[in-house]
ZAROPA-971456 format. One record per residue (C-alpha): residue number from 1; x, y, z. Coordinates in nm, 2 decimals, always signed. Each point is the difference from the previous one (the first is absolute). Layout:
REM residues N
<drenvo><pos>NUM</pos><X>X</X><Y>Y</Y><Z>Z</Z></drenvo>
...
***
This chain:
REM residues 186
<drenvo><pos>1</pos><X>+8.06</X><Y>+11.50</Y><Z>+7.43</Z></drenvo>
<drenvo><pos>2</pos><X>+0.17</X><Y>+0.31</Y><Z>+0.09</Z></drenvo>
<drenvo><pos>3</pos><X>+0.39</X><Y>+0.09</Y><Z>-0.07</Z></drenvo>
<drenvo><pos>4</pos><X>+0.21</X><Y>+0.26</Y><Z>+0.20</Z></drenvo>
<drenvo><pos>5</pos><X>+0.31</X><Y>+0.09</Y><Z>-0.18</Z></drenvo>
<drenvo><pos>6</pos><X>+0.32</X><Y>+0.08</Y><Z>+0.22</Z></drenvo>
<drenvo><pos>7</pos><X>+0.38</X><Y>+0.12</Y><Z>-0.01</Z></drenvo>
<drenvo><pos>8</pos><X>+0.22</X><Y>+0.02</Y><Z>+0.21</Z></drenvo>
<drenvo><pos>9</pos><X>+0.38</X><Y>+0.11</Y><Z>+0.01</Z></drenvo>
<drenvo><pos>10</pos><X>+0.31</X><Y>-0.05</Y><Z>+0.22</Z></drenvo>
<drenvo><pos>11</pos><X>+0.27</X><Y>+0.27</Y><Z>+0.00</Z></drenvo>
<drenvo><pos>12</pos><X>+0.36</X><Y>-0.10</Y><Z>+0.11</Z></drenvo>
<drenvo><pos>13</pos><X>+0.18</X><Y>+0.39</Y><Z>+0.00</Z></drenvo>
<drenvo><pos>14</pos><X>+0.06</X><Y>+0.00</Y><Z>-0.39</Z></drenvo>
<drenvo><pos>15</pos><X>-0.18</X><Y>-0.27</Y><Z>-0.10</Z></drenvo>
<drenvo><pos>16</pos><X>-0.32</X><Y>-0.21</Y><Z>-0.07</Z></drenvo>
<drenvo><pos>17</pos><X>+0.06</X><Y>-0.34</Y><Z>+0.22</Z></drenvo>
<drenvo><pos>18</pos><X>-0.34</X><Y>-0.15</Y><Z>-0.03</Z></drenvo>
<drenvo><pos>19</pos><X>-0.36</X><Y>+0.07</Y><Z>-0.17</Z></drenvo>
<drenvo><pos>20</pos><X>-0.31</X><Y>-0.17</Y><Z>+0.02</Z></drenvo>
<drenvo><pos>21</pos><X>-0.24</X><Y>-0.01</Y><Z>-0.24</Z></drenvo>
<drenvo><pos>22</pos><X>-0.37</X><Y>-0.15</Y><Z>+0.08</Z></drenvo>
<drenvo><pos>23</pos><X>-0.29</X><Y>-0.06</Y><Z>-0.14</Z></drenvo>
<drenvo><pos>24</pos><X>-0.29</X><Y>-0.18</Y><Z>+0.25</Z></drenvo>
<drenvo><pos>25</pos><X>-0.39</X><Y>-0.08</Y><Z>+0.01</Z></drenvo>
<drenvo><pos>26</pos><X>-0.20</X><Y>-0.26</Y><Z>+0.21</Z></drenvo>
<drenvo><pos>27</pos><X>+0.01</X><Y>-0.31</Y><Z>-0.11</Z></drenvo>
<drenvo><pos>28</pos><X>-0.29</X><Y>-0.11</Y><Z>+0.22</Z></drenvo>
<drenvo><pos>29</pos><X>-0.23</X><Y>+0.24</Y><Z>-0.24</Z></drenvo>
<drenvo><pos>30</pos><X>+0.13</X><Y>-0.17</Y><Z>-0.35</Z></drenvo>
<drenvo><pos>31</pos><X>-0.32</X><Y>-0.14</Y><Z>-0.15</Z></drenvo>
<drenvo><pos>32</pos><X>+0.29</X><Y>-0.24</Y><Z>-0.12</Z></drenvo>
<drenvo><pos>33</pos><X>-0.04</X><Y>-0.09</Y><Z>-0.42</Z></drenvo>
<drenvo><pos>34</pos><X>+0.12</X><Y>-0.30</Y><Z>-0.21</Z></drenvo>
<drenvo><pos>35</pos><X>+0.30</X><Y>-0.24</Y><Z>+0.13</Z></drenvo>
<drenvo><pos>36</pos><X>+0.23</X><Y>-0.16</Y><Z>-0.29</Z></drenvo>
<drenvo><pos>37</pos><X>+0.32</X><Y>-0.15</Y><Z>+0.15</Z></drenvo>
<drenvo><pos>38</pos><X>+0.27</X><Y>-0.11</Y><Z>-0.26</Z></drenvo>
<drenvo><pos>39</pos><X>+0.21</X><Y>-0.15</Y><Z>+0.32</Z></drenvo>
<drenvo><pos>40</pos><X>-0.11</X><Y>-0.15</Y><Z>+0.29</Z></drenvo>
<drenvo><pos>41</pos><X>+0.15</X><Y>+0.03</Y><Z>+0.36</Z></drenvo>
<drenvo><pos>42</pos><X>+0.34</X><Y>-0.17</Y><Z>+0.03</Z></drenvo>
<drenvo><pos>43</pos><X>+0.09</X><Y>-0.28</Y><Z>+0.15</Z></drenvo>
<drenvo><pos>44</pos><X>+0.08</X><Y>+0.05</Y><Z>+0.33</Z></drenvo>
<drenvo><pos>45</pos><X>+0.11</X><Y>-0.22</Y><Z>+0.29</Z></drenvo>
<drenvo><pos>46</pos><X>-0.27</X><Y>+0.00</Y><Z>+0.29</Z></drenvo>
<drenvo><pos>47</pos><X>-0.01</X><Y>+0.23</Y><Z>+0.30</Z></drenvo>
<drenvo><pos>48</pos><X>+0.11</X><Y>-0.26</Y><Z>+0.27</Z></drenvo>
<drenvo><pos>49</pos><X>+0.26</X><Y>-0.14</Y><Z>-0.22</Z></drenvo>
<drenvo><pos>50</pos><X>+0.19</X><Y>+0.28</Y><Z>-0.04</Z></drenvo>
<drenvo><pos>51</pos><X>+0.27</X><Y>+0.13</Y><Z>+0.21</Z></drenvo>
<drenvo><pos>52</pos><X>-0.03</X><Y>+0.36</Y><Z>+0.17</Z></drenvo>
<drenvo><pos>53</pos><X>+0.23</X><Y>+0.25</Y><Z>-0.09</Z></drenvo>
<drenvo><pos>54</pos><X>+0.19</X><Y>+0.15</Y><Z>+0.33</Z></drenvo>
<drenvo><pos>55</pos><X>+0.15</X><Y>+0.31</Y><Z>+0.00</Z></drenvo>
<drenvo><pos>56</pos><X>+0.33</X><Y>-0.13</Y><Z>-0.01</Z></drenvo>
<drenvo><pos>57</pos><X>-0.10</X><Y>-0.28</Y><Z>-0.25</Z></drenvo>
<drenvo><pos>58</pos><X>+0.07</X><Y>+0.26</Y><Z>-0.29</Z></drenvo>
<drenvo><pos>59</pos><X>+0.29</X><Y>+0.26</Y><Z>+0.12</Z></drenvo>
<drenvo><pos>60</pos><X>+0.03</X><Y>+0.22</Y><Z>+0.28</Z></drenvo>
<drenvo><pos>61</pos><X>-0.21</X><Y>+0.28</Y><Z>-0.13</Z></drenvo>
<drenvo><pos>62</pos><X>-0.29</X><Y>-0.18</Y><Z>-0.06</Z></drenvo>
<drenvo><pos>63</pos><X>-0.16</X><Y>+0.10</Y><Z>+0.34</Z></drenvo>
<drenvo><pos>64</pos><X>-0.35</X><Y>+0.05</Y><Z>-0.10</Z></drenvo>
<drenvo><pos>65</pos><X>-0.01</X><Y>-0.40</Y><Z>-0.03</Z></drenvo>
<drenvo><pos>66</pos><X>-0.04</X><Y>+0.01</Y><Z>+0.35</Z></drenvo>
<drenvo><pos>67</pos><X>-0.34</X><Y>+0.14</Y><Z>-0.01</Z></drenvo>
<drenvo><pos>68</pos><X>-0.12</X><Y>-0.19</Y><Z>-0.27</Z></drenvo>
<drenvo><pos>69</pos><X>-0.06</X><Y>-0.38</Y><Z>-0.09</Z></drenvo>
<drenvo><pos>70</pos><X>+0.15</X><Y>-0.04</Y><Z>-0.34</Z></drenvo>
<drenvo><pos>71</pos><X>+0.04</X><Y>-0.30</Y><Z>-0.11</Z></drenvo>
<drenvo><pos>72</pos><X>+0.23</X><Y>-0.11</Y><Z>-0.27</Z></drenvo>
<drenvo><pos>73</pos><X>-0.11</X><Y>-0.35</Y><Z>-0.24</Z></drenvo>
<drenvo><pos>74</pos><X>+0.26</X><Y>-0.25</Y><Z>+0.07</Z></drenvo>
<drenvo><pos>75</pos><X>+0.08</X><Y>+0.00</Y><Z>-0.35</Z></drenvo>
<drenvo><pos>76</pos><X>+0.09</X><Y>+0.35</Y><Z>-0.01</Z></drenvo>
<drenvo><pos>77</pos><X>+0.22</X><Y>+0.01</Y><Z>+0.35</Z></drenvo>
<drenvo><pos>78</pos><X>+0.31</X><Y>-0.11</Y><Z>-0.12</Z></drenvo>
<drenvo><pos>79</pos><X>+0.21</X><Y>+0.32</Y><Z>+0.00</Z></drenvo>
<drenvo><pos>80</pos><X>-0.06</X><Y>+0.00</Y><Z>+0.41</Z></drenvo>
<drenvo><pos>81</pos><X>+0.27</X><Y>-0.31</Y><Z>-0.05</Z></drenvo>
<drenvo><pos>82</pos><X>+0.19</X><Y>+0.22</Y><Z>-0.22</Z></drenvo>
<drenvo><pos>83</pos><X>-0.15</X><Y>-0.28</Y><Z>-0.27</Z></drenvo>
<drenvo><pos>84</pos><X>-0.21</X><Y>+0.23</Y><Z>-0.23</Z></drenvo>
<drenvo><pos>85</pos><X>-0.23</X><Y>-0.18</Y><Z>-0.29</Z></drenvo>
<drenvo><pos>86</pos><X>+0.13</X><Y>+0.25</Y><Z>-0.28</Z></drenvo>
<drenvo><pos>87</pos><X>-0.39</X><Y>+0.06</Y><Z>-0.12</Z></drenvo>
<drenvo><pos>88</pos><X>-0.05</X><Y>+0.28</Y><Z>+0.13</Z></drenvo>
<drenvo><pos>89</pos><X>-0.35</X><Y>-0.06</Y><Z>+0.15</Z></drenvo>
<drenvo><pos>90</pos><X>-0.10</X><Y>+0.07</Y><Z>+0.35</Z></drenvo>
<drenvo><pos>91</pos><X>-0.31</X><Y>-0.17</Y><Z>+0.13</Z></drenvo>
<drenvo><pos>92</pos><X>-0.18</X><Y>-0.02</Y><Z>+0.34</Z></drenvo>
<drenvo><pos>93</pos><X>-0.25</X><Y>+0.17</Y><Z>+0.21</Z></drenvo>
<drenvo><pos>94</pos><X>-0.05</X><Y>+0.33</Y><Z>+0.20</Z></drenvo>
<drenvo><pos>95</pos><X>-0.19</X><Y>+0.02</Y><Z>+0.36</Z></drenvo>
<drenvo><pos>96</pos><X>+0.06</X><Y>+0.24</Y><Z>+0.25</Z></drenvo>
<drenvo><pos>97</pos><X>+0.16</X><Y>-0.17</Y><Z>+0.36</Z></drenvo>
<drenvo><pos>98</pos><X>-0.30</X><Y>+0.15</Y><Z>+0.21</Z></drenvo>
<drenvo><pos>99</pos><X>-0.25</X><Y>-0.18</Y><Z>-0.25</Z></drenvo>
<drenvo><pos>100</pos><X>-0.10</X><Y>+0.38</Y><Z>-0.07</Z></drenvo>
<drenvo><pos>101</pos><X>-0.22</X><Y>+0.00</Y><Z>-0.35</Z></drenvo>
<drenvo><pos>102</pos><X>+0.13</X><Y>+0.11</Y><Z>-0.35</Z></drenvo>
<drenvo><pos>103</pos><X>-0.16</X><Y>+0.27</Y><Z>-0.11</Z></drenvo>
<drenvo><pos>104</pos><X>+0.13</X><Y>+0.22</Y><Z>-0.36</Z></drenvo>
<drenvo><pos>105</pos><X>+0.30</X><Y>+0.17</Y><Z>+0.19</Z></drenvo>
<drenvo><pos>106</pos><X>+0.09</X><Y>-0.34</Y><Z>+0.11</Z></drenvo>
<drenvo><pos>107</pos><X>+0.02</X><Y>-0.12</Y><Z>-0.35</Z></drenvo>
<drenvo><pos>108</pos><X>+0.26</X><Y>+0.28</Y><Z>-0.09</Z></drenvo>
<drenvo><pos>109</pos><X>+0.23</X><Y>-0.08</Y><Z>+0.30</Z></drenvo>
<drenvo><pos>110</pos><X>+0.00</X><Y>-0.39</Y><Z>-0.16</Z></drenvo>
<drenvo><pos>111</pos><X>+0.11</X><Y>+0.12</Y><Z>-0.33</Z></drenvo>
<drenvo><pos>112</pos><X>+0.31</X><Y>+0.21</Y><Z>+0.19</Z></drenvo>
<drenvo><pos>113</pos><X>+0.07</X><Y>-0.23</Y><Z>+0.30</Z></drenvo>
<drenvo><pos>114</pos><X>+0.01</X><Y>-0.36</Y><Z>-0.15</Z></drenvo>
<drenvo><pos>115</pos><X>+0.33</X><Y>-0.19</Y><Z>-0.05</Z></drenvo>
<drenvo><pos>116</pos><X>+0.10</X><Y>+0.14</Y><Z>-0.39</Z></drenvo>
<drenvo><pos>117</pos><X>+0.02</X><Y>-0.27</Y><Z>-0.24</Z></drenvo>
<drenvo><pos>118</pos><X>+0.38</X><Y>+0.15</Y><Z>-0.07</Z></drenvo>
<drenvo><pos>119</pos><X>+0.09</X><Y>-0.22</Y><Z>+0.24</Z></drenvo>
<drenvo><pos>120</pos><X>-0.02</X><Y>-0.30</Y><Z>-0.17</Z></drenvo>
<drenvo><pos>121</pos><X>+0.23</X><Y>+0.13</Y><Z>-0.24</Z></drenvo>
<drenvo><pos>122</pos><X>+0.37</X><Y>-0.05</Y><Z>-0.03</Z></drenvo>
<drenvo><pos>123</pos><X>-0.01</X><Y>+0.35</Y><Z>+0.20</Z></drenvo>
<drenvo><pos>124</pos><X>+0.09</X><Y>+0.10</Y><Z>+0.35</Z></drenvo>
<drenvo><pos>125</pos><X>-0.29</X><Y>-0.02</Y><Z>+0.26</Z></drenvo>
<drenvo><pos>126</pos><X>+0.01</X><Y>+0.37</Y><Z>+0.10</Z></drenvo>
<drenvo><pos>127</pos><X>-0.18</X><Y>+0.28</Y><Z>+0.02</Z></drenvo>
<drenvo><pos>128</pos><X>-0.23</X><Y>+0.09</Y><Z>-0.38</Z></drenvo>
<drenvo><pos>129</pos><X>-0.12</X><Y>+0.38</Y><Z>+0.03</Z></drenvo>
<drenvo><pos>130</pos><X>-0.26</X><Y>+0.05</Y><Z>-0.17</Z></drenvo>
<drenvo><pos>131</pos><X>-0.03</X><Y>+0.31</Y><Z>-0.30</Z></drenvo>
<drenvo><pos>132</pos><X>-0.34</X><Y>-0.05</Y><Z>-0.07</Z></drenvo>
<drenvo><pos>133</pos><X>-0.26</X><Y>-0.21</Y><Z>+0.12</Z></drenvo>
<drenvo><pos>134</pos><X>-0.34</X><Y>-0.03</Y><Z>-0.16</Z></drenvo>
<drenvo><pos>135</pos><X>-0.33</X><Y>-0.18</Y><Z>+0.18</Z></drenvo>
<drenvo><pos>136</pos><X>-0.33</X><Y>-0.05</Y><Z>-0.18</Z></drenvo>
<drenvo><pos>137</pos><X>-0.25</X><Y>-0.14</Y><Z>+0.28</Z></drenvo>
<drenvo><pos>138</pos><X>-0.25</X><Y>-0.17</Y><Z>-0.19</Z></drenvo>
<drenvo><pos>139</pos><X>-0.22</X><Y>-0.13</Y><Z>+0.27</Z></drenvo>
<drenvo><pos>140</pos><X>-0.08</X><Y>+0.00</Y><Z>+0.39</Z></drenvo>
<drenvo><pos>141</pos><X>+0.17</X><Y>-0.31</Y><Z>+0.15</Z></drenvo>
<drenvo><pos>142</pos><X>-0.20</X><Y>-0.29</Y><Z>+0.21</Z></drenvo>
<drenvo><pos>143</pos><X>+0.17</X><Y>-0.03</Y><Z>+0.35</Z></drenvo>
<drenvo><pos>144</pos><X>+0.31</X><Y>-0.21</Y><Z>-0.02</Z></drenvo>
<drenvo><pos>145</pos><X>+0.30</X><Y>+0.01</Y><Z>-0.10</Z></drenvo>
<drenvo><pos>146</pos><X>+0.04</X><Y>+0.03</Y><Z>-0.35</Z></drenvo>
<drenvo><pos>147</pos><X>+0.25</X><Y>-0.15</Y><Z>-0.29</Z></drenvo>
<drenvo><pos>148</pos><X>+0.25</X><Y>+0.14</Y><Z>-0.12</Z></drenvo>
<drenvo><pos>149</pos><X>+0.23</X><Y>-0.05</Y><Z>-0.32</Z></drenvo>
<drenvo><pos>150</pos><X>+0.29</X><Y>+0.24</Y><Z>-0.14</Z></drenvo>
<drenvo><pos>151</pos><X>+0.20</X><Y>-0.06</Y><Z>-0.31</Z></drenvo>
<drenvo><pos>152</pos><X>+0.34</X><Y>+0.18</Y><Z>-0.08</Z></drenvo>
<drenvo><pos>153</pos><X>+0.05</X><Y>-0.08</Y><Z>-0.37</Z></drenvo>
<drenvo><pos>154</pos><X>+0.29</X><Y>+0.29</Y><Z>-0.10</Z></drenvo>
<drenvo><pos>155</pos><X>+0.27</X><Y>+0.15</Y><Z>+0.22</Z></drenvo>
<drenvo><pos>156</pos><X>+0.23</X><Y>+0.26</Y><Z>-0.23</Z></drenvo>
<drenvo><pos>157</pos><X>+0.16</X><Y>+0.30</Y><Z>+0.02</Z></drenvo>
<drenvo><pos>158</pos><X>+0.02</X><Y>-0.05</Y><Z>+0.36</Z></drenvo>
<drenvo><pos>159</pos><X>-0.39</X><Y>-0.02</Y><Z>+0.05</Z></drenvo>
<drenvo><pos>160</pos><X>-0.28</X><Y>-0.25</Y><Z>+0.00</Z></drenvo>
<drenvo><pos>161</pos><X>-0.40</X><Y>-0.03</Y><Z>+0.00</Z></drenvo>
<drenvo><pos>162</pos><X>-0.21</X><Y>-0.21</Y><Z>+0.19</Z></drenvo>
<drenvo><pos>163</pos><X>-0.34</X><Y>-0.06</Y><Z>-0.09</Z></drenvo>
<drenvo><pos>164</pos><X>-0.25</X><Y>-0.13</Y><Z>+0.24</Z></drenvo>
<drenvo><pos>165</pos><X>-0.34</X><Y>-0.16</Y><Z>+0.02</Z></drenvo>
<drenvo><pos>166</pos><X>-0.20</X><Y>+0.00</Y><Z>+0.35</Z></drenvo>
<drenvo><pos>167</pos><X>-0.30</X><Y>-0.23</Y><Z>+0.06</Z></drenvo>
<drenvo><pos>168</pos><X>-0.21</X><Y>-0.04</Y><Z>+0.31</Z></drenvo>
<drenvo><pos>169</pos><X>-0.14</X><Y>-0.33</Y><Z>+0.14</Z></drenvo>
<drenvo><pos>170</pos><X>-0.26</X><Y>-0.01</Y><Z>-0.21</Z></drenvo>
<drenvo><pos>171</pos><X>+0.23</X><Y>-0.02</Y><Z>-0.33</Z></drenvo>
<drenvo><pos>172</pos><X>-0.11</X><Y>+0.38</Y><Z>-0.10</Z></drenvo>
<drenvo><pos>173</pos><X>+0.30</X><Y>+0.19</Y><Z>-0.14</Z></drenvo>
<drenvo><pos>174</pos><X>+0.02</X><Y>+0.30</Y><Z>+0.27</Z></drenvo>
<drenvo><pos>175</pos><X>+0.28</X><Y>+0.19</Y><Z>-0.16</Z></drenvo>
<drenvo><pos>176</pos><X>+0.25</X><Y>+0.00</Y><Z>-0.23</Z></drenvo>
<drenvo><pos>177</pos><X>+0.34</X><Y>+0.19</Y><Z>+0.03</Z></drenvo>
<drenvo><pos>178</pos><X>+0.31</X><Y>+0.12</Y><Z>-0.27</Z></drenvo>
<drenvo><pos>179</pos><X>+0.33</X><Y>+0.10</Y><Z>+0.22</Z></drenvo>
<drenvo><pos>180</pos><X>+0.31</X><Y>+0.18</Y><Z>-0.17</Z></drenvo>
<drenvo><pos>181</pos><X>+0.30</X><Y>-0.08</Y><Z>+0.24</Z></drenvo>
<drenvo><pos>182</pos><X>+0.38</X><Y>+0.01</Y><Z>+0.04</Z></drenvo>
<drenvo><pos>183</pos><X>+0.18</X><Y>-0.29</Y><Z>-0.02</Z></drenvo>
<drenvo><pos>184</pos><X>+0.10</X><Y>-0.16</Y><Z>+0.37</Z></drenvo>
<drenvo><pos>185</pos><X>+0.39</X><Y>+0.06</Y><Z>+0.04</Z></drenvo>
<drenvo><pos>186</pos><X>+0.22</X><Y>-0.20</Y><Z>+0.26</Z></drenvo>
***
């Protein structure tokens, strides 16, 4: 296995407005070593039984929806009725529309682009910039879609986390993620 270390930095005029900070290797070379898993994957509603999410399902700047097949458990799609569950949890699956496989990059656009679990909060379904986001991969994903499940357990101060488990079709845990955000305001 081989790691590349990388930074990168956005300049507004005056200010930093974004860095990246990455660390990557090939997967497909890890020899792999002992598996001990505490938790298992959670319980998620199947594929065909969950609704798509449209990109007008959420709000009106969600339009990356349109190019991907996200699909929200039916347990977890209340706010879209403006009935959230107040748990905080976010479960579902991510698949590209064109059927396209998910490779690692495709992981890290499932920890940013799926539905936050803020919105099954007593909160406004709006917009949740993210401050930080952090994305282990931990594996190579089998074709498919694969499950996803966020949890929001603290919103203060005006900001929130949202920590996130991604597993592919073959139950593997794929990634895992940690997002600081700000609070959605109406």
């Amino acid at each position: 296995m081989y790691f590349v270390d990388h930074a990168e930095t956005v300049n507004i005029p005056g200010r930093e407005a974004l860095r990246v900070i990455a660390t990557m290797g090939d997967l497909s070379t890890d020899p792999g070593g002992p598996t001990h898993m505490v938790d298992s994957r959670p319980d998620i509603t199947p594929w065909d039984d969950c609704p798509i999410v449209s990109e007008t399902s959420i709000n009106s700047f969600a339009f990356i929806h349109g190019r991907l097949a996200t699909r929200i458990d039916p347990r977890d799609s209340g706010f879209r009725d403006g009935r959230p569950t107040g748990t905080g949890t976010m479960r579902g699956w991510f698949a590209f529309k064109d059927d396209r496989p998910l490779d690692s990059t495709a992981l890290l656009l499932a920890a940013d682009a799926f539905p936050p679990p803020a919105f099954n909060l007593d909160l406004p379904t709006n917009w949740v910039p993210t401050l930080e986001l952090t994305v282990h991969v931990r594996a190579i994903p089998v074709p498919g879609p694969v499950a996803c499940f966020f949890r929001t357990r603290f919103v203060q101060n005006g900001l929130l986390e949202a920590d996130g488990e991604i597993w592919d079709s073959a139950g593997v845990l794929v990634a895992q993620s940690r997002q600081l955000a700000l609070a959605p305001r109406a």
